[in-house]
DRENPA-78976 format. One record per residue: residue number from 1; x, y, z of N, C-alpha, C in turn; residue in three letters. Coordinates in steps of 0.1 Angstrom, whole numbers. Example, Ala and Ser with C-alpha at 12.3 -4.5 7.8 and 13.67 -1.06 7.14 Angstrom:
2
   pos    n_xx    n_yy    n_zz   ca_xx   ca_yy   ca_zz    c_xx    c_yy    c_zz   code
     1     132     -57      78     123     -45      78     132     -33      78    Ala
     2     128     -22      71     137     -11      71     129       0      79    Ser
//
This chain:
135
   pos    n_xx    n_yy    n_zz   ca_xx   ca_yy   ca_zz    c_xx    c_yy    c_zz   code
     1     151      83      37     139      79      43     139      84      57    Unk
     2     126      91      60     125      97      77     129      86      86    Unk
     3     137      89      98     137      79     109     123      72     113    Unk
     4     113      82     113      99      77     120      90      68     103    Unk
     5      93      64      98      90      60      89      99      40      83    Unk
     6     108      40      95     117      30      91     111      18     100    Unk
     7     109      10      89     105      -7      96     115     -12     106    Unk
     8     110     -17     117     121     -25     123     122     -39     116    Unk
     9     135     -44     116     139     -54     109     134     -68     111    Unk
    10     132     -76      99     127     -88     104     139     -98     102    Unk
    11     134    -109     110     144    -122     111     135    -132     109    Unk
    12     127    -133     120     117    -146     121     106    -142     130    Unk
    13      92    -148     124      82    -144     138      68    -142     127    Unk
    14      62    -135     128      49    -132     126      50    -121     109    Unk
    15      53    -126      95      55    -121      86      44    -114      83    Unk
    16      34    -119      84      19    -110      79      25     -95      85    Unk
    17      26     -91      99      22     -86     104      34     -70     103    Unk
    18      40     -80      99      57     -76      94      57     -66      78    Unk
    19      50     -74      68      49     -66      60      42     -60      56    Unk
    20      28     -58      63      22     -50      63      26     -35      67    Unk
    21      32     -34      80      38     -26      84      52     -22      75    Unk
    22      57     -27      69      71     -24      59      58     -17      45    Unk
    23      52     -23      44      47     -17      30      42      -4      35    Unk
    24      37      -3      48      28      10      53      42      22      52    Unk
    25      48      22      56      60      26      61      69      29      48    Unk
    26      68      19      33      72      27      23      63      34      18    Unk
    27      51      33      16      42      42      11      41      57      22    Unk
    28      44      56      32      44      66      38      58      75      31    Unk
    29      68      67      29      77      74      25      82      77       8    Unk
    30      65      77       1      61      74      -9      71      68     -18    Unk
    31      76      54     -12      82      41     -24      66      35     -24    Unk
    32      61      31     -40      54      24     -34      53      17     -50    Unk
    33      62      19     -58      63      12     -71      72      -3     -67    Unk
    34      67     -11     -75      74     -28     -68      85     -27     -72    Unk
    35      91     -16     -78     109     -20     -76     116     -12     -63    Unk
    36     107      -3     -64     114       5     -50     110      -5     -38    Unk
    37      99     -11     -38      94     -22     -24     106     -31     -27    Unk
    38     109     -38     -36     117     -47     -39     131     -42     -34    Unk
    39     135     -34     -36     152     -24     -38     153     -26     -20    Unk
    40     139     -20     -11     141     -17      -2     140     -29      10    Unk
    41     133     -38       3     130     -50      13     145     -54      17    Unk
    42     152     -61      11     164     -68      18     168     -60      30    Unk
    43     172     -45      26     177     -36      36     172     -39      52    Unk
    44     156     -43      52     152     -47      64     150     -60      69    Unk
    45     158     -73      63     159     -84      69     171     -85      72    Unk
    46     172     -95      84     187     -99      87     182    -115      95    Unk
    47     193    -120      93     192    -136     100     186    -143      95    Unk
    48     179    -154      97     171    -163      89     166    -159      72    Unk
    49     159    -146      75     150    -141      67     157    -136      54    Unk
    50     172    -128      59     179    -126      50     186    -136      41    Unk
    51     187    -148      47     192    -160      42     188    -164      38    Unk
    52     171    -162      35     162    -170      26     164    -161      12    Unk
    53     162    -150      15     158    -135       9     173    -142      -3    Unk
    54     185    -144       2     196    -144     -11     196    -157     -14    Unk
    55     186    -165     -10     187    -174     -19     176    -181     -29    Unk
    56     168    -169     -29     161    -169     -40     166    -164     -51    Unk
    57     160    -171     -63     165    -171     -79     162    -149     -81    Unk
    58     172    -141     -88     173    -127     -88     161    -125     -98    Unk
    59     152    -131    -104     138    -125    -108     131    -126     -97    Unk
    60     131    -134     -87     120    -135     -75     127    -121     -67    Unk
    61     140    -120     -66     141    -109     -56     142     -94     -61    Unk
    62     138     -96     -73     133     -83     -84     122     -75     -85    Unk
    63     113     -86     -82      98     -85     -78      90     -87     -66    Unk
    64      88     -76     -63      80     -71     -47      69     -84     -47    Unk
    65      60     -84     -56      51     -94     -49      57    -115     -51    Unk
    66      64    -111     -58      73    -122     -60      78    -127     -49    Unk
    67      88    -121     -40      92    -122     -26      83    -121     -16    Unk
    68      77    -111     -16      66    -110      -7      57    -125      -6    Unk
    69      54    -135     -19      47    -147     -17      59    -153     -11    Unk
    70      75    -155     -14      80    -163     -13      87    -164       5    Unk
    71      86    -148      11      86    -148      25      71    -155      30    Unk
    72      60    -152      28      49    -157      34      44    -172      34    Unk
    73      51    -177      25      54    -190      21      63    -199      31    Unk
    74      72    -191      36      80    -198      43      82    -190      56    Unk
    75      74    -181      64      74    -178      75      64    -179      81    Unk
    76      50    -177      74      40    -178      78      37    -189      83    Unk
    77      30    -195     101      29    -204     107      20    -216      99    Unk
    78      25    -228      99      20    -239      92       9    -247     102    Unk
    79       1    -257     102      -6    -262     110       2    -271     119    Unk
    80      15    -281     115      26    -284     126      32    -274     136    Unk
    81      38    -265     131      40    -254     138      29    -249     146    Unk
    82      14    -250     144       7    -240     154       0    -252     163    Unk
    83       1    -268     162      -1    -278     165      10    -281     181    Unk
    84      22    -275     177      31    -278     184      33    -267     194    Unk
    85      31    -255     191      27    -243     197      16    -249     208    Unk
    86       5    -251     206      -1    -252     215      -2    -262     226    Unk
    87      10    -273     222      10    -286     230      23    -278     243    Unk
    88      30    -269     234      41    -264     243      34    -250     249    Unk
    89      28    -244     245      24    -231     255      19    -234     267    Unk
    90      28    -220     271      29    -219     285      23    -206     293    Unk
    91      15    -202     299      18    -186     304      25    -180     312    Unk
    92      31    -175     307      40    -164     319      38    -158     330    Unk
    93      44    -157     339      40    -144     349      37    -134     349    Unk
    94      43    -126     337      36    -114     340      29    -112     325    Unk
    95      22    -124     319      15    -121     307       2    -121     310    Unk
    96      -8    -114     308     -17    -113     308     -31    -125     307    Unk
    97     -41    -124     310     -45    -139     308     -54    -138     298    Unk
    98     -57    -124     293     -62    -116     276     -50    -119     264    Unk
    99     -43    -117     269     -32    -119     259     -26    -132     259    Unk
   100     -30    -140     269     -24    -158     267     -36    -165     263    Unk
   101     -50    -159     265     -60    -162     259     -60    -160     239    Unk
   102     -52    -148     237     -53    -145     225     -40    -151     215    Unk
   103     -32    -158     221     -19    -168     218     -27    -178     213    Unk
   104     -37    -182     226     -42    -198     224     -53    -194     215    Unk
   105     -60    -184     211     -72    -181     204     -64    -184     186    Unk
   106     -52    -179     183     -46    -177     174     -42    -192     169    Unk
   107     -35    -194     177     -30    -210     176     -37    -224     173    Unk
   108     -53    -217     181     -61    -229     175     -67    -223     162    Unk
   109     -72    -215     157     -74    -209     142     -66    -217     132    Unk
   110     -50    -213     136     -43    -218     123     -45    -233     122    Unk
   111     -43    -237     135     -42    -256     136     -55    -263     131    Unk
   112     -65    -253     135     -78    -262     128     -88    -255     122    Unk
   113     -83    -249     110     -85    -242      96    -101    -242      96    Unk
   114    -104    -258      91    -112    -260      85    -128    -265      95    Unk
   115    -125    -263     108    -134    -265     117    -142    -255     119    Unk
   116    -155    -252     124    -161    -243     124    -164    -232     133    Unk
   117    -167    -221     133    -163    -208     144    -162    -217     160    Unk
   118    -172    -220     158    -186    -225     172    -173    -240     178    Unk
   119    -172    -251     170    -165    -257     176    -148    -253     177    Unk
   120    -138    -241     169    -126    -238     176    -130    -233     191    Unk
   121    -143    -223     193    -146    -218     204    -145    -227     214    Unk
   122    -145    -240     208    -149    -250     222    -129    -255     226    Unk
   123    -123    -257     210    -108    -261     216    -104    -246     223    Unk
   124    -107    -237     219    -101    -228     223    -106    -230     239    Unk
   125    -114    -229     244    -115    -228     257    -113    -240     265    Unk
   126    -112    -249     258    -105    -267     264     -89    -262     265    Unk
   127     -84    -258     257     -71    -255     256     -67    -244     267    Unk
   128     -74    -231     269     -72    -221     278     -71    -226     289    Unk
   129     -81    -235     294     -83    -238     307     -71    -252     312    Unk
   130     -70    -258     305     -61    -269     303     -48    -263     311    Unk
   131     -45    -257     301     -32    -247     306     -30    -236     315    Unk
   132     -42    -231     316     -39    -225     330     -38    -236     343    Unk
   133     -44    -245     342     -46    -256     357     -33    -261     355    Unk
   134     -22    -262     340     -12    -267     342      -3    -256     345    Unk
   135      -2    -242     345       7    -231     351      11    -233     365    Unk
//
């Protein structure tokens, strides 16, 4: 497999975004049959993720979309997690206030699913402002 073609490894953090980019990246290096995704996935986890990865039952880690639910299952941010996220965000100094706006844009999505465009717009901007007057 080309250097320019190799996923960087996952542990923990943002899975969607993770294997999209791993799948892009085998298909570029035309694996794109679910045993060759499967064969090649472990190769690119290490820590947490790999620890999940071997302790799944060996038909789950045989099958590419098998694993693939069973990572997104358990990395993918939960409504506690993005609940807790936002009680603790903080902005940084040199983060941007587009980019701490788009943390807290993200964070209220997941935490309040089921609320409608028009009122997250409203936590989202209760929440943006909140935390910058607390920076």
């Amino acid at each position: 497999m080309a250097l320019l073609n190799t996923p960087k490894s996952f542990s923990d953090g943002e899975i969607d975004d993770w294997l999209w980019k791993f799948e892009a990246c085998m298909k570029a290096a035309q694996k794109t049959k679910n045993e060759e995704l499967a064969a090649h996935l472990p190769i690119f986890l290490e820590g947490l993720a790999l620890k999940f990865y071997r302790s799944l039952p060996i038909e789950v880690q045989n099958s590419f979309p098998k694993v693939k639910e069973a990572l997104l299952s358990r990395f993918s941010e939960s409504h506690a997690k993005s609940n807790y996220g936002l009680d603790k965000i903080q902005k940084s100094p040199l983060e941007s206030f587009q980019e701490f706006g788009y943390k807290i844009k993200r964070l209220v999505d997941l935490s309040f699913p089921s609320f409608f465009p028009d009122q997250r717009q409203v936590i989202y901007l209760q929440y943006f402002t909140k935390k910058l007057i607390q920076s």
